[in-house]
VMD Tcl script that builds the backbone (N, CA, C; Angstrom):
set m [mol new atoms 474]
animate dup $m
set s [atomselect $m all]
$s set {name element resname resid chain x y z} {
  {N N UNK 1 A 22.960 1.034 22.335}
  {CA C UNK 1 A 21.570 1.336 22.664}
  {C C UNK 1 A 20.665 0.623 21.669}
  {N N UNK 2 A 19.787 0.039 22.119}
  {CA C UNK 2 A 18.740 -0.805 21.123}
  {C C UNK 2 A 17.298 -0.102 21.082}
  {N N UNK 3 A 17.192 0.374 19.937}
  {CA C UNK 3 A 15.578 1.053 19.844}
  {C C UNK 3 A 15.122 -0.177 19.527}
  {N N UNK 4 A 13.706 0.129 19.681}
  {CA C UNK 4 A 12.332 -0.810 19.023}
  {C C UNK 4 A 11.486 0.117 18.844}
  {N N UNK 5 A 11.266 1.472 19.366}
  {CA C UNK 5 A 9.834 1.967 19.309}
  {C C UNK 5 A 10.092 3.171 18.271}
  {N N UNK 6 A 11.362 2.763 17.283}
  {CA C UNK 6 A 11.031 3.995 16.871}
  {C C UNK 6 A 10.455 3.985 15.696}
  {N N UNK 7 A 9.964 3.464 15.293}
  {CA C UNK 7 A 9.262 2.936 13.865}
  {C C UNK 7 A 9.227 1.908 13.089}
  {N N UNK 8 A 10.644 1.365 13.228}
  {CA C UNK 8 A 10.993 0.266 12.688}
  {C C UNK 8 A 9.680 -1.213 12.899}
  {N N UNK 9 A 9.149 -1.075 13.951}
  {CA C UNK 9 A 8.297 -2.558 13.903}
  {C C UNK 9 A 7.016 -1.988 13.304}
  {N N UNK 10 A 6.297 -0.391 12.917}
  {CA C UNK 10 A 5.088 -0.260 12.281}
  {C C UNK 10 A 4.301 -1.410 11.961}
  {N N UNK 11 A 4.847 -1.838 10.523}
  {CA C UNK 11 A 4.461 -3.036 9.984}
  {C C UNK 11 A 4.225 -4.406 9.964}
  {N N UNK 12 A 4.994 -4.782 11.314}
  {CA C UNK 12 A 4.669 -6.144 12.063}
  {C C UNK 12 A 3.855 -6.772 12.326}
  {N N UNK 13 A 2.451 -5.494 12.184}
  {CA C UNK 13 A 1.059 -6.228 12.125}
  {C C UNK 13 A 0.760 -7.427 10.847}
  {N N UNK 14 A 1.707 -6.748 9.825}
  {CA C UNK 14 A 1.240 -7.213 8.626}
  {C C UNK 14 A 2.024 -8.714 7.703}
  {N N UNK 15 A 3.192 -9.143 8.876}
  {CA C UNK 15 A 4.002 -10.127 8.561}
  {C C UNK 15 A 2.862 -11.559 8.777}
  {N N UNK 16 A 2.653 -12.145 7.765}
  {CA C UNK 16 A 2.329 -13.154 7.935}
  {C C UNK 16 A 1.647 -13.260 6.009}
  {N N UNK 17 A 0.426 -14.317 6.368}
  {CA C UNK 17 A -0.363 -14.792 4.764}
  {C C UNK 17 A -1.937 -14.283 5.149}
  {N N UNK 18 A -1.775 -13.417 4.281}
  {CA C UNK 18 A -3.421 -13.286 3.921}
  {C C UNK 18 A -4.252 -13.453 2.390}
  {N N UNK 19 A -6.062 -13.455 2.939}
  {CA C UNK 19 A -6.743 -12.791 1.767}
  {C C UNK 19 A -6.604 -11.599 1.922}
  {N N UNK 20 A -7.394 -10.824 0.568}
  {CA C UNK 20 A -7.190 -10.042 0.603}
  {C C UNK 20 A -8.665 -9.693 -0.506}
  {N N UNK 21 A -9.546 -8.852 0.014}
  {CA C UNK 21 A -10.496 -8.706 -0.660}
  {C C UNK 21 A -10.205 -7.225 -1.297}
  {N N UNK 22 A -10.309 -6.942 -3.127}
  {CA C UNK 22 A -10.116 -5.526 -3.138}
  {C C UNK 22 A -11.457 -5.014 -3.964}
  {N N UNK 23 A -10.868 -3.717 -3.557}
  {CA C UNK 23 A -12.522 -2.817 -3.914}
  {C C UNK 23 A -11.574 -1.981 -5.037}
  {N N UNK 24 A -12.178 -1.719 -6.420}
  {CA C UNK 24 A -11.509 -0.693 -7.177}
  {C C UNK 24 A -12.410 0.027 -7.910}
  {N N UNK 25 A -12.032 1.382 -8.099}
  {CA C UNK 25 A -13.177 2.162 -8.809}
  {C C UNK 25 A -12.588 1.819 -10.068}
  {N N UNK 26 A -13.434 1.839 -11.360}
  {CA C UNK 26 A -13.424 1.227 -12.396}
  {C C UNK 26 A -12.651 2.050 -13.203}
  {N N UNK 27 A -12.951 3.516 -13.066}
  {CA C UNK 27 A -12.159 4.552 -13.576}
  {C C UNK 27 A -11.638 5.502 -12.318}
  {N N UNK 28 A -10.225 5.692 -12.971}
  {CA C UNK 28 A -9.714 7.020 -11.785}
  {C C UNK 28 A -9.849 8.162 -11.990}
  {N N UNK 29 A -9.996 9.743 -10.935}
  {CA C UNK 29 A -10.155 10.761 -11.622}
  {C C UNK 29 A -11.105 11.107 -13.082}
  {N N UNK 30 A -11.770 10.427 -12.927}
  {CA C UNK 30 A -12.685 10.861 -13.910}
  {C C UNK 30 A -14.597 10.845 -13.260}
  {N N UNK 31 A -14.294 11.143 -11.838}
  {CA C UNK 31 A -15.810 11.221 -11.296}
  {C C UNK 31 A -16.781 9.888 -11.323}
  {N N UNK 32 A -16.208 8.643 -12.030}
  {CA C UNK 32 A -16.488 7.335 -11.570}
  {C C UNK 32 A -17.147 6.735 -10.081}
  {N N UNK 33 A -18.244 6.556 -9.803}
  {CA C UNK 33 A -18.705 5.816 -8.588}
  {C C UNK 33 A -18.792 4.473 -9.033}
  {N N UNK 34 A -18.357 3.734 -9.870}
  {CA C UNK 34 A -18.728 2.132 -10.280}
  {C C UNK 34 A -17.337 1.582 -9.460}
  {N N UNK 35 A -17.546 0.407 -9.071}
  {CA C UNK 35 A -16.262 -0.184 -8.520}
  {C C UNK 35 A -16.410 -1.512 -8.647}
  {N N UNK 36 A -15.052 -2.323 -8.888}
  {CA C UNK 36 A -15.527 -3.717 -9.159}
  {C C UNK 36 A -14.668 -4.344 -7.819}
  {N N UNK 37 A -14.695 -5.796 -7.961}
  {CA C UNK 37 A -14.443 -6.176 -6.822}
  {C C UNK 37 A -13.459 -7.615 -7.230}
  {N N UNK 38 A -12.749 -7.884 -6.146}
  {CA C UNK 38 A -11.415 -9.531 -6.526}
  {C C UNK 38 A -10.895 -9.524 -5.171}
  {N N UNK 39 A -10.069 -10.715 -5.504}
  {CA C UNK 39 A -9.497 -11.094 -4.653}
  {C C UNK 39 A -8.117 -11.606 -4.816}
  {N N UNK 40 A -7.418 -11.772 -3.645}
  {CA C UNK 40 A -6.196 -11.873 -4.016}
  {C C UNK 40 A -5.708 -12.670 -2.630}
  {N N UNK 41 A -4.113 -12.874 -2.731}
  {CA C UNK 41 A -3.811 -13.576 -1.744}
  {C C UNK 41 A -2.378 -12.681 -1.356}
  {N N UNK 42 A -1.938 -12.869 -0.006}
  {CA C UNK 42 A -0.762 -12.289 0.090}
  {C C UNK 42 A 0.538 -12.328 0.604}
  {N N UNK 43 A 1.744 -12.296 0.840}
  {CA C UNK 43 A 2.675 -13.335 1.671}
  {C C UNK 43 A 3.407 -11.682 2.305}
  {N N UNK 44 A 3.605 -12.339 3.602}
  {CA C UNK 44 A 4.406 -10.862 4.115}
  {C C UNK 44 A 5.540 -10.811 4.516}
  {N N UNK 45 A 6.522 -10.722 4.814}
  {CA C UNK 45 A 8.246 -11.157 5.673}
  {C C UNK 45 A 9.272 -10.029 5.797}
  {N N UNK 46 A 9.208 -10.444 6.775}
  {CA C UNK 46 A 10.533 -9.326 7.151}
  {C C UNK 46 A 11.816 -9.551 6.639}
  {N N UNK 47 A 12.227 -8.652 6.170}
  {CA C UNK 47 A 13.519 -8.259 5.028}
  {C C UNK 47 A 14.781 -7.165 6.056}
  {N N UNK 48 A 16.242 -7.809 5.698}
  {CA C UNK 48 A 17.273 -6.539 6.446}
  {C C UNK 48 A 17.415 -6.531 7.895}
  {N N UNK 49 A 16.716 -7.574 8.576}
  {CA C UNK 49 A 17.206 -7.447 9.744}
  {C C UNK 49 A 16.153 -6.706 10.516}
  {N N UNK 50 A 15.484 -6.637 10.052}
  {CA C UNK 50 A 13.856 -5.683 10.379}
  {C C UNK 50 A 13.721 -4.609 10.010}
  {N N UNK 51 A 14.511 -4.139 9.402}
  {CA C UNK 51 A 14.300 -2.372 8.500}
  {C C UNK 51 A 13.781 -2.546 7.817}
  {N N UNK 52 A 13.038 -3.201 7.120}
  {CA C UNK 52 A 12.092 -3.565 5.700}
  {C C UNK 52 A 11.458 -5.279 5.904}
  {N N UNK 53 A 10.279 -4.958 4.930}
  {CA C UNK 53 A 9.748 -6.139 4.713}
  {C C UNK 53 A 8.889 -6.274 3.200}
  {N N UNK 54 A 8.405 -7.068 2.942}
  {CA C UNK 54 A 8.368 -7.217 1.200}
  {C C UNK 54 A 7.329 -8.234 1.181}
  {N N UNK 55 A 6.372 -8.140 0.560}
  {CA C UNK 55 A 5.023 -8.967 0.267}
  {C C UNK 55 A 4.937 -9.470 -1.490}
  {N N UNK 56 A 4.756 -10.763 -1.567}
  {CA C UNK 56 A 4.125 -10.853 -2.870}
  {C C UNK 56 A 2.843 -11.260 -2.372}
  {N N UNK 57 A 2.320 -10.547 -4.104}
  {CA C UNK 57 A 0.738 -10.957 -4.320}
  {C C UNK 57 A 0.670 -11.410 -5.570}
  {N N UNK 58 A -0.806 -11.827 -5.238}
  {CA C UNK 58 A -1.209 -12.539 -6.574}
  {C C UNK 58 A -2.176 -12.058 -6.313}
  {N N UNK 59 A -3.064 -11.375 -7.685}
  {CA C UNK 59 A -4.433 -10.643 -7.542}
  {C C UNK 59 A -5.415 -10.992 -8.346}
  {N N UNK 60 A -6.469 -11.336 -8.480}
  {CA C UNK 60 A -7.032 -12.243 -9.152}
  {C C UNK 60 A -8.200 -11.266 -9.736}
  {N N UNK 61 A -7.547 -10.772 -11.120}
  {CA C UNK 61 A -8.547 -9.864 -12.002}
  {C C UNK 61 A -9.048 -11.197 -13.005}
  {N N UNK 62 A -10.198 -10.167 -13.582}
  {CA C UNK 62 A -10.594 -10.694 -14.727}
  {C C UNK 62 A -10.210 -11.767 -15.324}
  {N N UNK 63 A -9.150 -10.460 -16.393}
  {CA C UNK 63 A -8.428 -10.796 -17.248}
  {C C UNK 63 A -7.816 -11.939 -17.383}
  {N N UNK 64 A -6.664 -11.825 -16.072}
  {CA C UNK 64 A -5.699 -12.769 -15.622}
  {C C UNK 64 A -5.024 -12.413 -14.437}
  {N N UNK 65 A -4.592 -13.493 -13.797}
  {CA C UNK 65 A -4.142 -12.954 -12.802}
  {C C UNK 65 A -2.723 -11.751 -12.872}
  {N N UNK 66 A -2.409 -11.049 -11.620}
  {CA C UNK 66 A -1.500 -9.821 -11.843}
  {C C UNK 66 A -0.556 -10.460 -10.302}
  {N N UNK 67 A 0.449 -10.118 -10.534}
  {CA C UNK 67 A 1.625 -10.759 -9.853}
  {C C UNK 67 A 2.200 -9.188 -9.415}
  {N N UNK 68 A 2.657 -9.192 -7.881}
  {CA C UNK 68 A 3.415 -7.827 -7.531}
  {C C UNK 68 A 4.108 -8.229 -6.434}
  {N N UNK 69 A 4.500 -7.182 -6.295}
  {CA C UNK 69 A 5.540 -6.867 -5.006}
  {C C UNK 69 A 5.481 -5.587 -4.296}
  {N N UNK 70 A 6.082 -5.691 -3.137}
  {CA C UNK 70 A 5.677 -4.122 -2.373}
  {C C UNK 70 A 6.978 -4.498 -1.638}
  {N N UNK 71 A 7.969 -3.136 -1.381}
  {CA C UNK 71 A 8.779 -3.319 -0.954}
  {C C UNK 71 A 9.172 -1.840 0.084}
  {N N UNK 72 A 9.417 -1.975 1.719}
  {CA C UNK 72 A 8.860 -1.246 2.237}
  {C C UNK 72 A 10.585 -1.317 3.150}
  {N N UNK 73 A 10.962 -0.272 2.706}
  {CA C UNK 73 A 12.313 0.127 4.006}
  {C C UNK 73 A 11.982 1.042 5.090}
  {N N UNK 74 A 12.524 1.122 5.984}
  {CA C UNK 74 A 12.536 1.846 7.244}
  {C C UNK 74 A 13.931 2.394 7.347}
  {N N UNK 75 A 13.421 3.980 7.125}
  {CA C UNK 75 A 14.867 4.729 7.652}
  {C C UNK 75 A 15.253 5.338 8.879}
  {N N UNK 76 A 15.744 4.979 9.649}
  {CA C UNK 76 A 16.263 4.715 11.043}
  {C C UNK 76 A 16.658 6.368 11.321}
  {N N UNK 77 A 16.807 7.372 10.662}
  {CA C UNK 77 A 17.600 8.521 10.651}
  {C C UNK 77 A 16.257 9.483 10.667}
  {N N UNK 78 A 15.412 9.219 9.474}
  {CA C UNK 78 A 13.925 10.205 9.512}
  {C C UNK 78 A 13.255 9.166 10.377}
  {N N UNK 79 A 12.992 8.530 10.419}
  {CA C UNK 79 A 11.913 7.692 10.978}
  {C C UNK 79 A 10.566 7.674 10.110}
  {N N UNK 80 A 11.264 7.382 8.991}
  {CA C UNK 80 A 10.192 7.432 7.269}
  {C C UNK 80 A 10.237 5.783 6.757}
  {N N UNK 81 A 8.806 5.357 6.755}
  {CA C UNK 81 A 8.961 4.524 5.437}
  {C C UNK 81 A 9.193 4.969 3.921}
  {N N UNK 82 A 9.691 4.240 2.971}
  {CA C UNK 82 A 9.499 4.222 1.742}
  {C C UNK 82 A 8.410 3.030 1.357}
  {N N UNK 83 A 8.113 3.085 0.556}
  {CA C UNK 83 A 7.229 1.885 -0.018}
  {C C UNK 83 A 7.361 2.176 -1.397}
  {N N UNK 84 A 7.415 0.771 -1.978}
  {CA C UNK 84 A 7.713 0.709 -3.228}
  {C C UNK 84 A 6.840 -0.616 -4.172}
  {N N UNK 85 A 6.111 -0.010 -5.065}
  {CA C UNK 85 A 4.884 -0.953 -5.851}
  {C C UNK 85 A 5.715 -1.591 -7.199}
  {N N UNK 86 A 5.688 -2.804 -7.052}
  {CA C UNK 86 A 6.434 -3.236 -9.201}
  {C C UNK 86 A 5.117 -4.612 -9.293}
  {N N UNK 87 A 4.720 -4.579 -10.109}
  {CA C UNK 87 A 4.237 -5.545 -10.586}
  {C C UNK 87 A 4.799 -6.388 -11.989}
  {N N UNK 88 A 4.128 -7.469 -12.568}
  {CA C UNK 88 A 4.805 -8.153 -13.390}
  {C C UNK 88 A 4.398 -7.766 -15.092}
  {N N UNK 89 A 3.509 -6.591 -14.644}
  {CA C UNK 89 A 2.974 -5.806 -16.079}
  {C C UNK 89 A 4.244 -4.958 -16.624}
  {N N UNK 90 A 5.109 -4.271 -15.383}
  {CA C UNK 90 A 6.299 -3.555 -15.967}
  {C C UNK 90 A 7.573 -3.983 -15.603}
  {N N UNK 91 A 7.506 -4.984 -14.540}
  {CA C UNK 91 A 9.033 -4.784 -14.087}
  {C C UNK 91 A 9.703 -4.276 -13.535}
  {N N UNK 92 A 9.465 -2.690 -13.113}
  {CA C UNK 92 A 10.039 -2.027 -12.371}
  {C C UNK 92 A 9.314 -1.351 -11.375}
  {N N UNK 93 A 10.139 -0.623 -10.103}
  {CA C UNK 93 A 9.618 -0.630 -8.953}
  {C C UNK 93 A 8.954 1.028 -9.358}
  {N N UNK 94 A 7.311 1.514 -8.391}
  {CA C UNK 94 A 7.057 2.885 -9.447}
  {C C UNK 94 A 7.556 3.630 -7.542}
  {N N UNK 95 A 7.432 5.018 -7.785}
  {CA C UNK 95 A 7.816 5.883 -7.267}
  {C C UNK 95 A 7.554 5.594 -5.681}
  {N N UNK 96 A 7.937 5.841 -4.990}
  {CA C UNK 96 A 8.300 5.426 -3.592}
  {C C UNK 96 A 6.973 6.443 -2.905}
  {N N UNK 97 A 6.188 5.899 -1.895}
  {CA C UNK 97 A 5.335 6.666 -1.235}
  {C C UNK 97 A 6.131 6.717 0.137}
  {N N UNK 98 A 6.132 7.807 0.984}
  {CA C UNK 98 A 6.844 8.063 1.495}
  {C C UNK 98 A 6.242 8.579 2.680}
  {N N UNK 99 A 6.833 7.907 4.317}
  {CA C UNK 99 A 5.630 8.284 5.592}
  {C C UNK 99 A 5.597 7.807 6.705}
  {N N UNK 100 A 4.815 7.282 8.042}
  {CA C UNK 100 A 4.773 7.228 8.707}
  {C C UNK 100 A 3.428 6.263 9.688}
  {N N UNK 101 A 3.521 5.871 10.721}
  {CA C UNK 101 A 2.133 5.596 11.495}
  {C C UNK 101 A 2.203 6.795 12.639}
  {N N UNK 102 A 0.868 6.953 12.871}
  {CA C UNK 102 A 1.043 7.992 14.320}
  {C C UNK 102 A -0.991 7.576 14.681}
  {N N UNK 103 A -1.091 7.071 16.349}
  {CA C UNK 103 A -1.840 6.687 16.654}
  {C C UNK 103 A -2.607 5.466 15.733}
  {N N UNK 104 A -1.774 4.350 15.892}
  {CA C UNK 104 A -2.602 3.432 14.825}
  {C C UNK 104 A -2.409 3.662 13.383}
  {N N UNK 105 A -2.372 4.372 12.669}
  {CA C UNK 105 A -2.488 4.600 11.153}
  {C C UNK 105 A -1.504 5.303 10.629}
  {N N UNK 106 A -1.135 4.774 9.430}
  {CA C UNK 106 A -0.177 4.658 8.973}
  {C C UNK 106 A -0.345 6.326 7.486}
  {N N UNK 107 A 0.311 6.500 7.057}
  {CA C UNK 107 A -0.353 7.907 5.977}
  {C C UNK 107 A 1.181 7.898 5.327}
  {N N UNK 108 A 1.009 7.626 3.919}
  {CA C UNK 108 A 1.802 7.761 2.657}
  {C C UNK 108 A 1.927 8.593 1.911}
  {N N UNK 109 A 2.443 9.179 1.062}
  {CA C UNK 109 A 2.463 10.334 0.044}
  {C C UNK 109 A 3.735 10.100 -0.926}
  {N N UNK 110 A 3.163 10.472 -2.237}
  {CA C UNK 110 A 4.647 10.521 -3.149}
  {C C UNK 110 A 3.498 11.550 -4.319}
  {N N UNK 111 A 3.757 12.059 -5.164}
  {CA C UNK 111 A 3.868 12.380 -6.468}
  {C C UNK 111 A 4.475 11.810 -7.582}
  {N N UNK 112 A 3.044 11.655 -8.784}
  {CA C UNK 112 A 3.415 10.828 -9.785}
  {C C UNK 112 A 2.607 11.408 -10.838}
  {N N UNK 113 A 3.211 10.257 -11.728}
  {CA C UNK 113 A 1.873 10.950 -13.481}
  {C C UNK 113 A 1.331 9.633 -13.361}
  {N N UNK 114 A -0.260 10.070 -13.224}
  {CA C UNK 114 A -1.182 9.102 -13.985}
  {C C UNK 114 A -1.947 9.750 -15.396}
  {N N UNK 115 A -1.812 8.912 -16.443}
  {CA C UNK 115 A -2.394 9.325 -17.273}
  {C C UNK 115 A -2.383 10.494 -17.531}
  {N N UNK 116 A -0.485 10.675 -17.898}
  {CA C UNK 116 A -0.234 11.760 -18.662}
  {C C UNK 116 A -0.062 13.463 -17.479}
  {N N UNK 117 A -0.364 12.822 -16.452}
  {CA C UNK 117 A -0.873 14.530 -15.534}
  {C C UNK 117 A -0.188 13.800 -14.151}
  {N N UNK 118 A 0.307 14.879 -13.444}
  {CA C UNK 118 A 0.692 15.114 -12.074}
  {C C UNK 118 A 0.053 15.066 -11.087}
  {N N UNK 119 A -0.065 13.982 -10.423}
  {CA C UNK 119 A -0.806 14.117 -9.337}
  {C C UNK 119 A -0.643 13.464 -7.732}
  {N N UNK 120 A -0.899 13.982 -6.838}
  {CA C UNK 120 A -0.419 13.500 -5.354}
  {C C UNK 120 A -1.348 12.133 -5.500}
  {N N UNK 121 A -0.215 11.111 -4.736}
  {CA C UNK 121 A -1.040 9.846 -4.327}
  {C C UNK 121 A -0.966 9.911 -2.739}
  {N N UNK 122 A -2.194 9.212 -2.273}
  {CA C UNK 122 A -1.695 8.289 -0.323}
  {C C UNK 122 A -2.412 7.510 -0.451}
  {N N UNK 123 A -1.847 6.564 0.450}
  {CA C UNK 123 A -2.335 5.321 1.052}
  {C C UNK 123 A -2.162 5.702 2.434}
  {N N UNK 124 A -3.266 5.290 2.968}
  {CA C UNK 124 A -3.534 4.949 4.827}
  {C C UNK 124 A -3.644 3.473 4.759}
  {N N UNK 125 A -3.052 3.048 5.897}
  {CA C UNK 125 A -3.346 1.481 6.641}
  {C C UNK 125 A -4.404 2.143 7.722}
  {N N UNK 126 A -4.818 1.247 8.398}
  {CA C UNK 126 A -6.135 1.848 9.386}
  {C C UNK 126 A -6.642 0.614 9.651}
  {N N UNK 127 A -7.473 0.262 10.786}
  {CA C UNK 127 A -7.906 -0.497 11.476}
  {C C UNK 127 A -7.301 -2.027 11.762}
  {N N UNK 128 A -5.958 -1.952 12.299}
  {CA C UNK 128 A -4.803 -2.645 12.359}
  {C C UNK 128 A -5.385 -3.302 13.596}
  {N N UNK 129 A -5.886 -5.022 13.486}
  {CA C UNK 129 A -6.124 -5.612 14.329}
  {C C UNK 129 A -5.036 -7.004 13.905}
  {N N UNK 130 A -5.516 -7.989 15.096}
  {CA C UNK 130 A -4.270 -9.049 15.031}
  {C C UNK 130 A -5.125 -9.617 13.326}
  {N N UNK 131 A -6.074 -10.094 12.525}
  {CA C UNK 131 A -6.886 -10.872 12.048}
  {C C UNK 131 A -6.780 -10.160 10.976}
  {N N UNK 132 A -6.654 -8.600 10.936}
  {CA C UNK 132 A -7.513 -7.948 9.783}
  {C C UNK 132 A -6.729 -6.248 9.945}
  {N N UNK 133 A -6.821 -5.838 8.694}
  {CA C UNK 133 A -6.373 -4.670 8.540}
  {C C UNK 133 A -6.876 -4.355 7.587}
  {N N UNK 134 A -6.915 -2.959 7.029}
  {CA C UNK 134 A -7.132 -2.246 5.946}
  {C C UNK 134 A -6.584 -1.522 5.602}
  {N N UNK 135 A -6.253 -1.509 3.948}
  {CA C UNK 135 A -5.230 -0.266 3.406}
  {C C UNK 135 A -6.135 0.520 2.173}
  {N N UNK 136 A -6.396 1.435 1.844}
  {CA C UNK 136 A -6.521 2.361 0.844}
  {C C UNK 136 A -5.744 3.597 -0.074}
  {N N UNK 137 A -6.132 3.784 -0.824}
  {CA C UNK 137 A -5.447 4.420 -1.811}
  {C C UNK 137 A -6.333 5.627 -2.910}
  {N N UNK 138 A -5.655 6.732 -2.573}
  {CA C UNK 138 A -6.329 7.966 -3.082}
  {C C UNK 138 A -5.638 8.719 -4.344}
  {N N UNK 139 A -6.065 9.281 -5.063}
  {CA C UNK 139 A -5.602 9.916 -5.758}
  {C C UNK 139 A -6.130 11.099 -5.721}
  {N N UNK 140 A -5.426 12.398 -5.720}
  {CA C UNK 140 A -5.869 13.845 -5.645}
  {C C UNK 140 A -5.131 14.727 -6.963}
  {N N UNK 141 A -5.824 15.559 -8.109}
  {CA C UNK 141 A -5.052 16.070 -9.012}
  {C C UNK 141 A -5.528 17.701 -9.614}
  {N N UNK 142 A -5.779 17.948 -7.784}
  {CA C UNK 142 A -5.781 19.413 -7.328}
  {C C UNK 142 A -4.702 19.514 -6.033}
  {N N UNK 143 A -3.546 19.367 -6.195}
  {CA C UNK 143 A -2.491 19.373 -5.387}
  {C C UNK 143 A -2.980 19.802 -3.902}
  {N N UNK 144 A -3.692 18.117 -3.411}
  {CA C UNK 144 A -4.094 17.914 -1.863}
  {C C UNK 144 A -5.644 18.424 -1.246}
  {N N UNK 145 A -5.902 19.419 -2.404}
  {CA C UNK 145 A -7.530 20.103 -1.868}
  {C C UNK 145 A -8.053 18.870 -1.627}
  {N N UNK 146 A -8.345 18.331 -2.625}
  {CA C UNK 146 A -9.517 16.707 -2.437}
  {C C UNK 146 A -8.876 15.647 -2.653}
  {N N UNK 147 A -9.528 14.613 -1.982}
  {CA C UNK 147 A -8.957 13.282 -2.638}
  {C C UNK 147 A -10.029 12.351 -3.324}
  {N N UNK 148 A -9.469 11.563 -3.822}
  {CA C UNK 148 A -10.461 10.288 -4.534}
  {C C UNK 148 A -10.099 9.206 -4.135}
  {N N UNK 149 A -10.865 8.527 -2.992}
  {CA C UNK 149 A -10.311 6.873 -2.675}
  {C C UNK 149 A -11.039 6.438 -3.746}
  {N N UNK 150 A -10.201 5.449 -4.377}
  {CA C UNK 150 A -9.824 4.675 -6.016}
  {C C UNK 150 A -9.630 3.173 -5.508}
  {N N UNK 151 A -9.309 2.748 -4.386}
  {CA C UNK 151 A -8.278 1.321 -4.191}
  {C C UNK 151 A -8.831 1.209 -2.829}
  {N N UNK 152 A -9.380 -0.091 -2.026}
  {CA C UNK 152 A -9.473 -0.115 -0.863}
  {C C UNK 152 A -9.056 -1.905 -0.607}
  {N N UNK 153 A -8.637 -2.118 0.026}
  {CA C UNK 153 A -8.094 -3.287 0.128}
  {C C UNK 153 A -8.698 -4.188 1.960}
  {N N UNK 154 A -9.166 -5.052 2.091}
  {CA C UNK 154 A -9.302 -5.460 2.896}
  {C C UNK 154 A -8.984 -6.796 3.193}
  {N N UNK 155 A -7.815 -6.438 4.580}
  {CA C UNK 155 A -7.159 -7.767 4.482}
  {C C UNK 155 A -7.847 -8.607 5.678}
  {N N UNK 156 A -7.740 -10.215 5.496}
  {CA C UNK 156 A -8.020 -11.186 6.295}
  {C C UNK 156 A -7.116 -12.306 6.329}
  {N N UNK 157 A -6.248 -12.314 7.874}
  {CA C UNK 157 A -5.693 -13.005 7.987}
  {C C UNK 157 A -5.515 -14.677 8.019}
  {N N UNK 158 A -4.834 -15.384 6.963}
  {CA C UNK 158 A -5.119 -17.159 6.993}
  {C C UNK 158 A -4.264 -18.076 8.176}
}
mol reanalyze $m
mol bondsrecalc $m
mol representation Tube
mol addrep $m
């Protein structure tokens, strides 16, 4: 029997090269409205036979540029992504957000420490067209009452 619809292609919107314009609040959790702004570029490919796929970026701060990876399996049994963030500041991959699409949009969740404290993360994908998509990123550290979008990413396809 051959599935296709059961989750496994979610992300297919997102196989290819983009920009990538990002929006970041300057500080997290700390009631911050300032946000600065960059750009970046991005490569997308399907990994495993189509159970996963894996993007590098290059993000173009300030400082210097920041080099990452995102690495995204599909489990055929839950019908769960994992997603997994490493950049070239640490080396290693950080805690797996963990989830789904349902009607268009995609919704992540894991638990982590930022700065010392416990707190729920998500990311939504959302407005998944052939050209353009968008992903964001929240942080909440009242376990889910509120969130703080911190990260908004807007992609444009090259």
């Amino acid at each position: 029997m051959h599935i296709t619809d059961d989750g496994r292609n979610d992300f297919d919107f997102l196989i290819g090269s983009w920009k990538v314009h990002h929006h970041r609040l300057k500080e997290r959790l700390k009631g911050c409205t300032e946000w600065e702004t960059f750009e970046g570029d991005t490569v997308v490919r399907k990994i495993l036979n189509g159970l996963g796929n894996m993007d590098e970026n290059i993000i173009q701060r300030d400082a210097a540029p920041v080099h990452a990876v995102t690495l995204r399996l599909f489990n055929p049994e839950s019908k769960e992504w994992s997603l997994y963030w490493a950049t070239d500041a640490t080396g290693t991959l950080e805690v797996p957000m963990i989830g789904s699409f349902a009607d268009g949009r995609g919704e992540f969740y894991s638990q982590e420490i930022f700065e010392g404290r416990h707190i729920f993360s998500r990311f939504i994908w959302s407005e998944l067209r052939e050209t353009s998509c968008k992903w964001e990123q929240a942080f909440s550290a009242d376990g889910g009452k509120t969130w703080e979008t911190n990260w908004v990413m807007e992609f444009e396809r090259v």
